[in-house]
C-alpha positions in Angstrom: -43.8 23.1 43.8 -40.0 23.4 42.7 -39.3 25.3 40.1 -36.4 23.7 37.7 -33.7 25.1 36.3 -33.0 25.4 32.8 -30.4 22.9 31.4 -31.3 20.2 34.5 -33.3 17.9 32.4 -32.1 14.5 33.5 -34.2 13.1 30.6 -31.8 13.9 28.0 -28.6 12.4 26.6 -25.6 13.2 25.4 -24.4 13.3 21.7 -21.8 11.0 22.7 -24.2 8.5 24.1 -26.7 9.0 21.0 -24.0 8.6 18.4 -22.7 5.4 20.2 -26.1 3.9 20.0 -26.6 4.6 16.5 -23.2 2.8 15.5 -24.6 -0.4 17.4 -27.2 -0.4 15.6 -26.1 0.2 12.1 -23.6 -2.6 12.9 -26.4 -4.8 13.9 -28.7 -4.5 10.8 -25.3 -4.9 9.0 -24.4 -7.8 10.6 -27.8 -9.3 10.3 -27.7 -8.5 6.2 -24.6 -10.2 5.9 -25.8 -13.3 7.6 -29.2 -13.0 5.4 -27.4 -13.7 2.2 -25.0 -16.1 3.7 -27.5 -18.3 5.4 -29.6 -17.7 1.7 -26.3 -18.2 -0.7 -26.2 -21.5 1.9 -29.7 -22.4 0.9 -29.8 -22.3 -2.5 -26.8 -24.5 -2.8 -28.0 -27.0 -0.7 -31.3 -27.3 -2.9 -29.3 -27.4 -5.4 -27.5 -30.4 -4.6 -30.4 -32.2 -3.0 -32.0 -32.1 -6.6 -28.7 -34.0 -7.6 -27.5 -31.5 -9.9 -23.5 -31.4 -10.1 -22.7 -28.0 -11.3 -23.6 -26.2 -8.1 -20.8 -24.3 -7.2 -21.1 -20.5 -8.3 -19.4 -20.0 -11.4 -16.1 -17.9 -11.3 -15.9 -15.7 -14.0 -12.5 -14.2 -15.2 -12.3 -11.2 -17.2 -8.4 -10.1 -18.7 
């Protein structure tokens, strides 16, 4: 049986690799939040105006 050497481990990755995959992913599950609330905003507007209601634009507010 061979013995291995320390440090050989072809099962491991590097921090480079790691760190890469971790900003895909945050930028997925980002990207995925963003189009929850659009794709909600979306819905709740369009009930909105298939109950026939006129005022269903999001009010604006301006503070001076």
């Amino acid at each position: 049986m061979p013995e291995q050497k320390p440090g050989t481990n072809k099962d491991t990755y590097s921090p480079r690799a790691v760190l890469l995959a971790l900003a895909v992913i945050l930028l997925l599950v980002l990207g995925g939040l963003y189009l929850f609330y659009a794709l909600s905003d979306a819905s709740q507007r369009q009930d909105c105006m298939m109950q026939g209601r006129t005022n269903c634009a999001p009010v604006e507010s301006t503070t001076p």
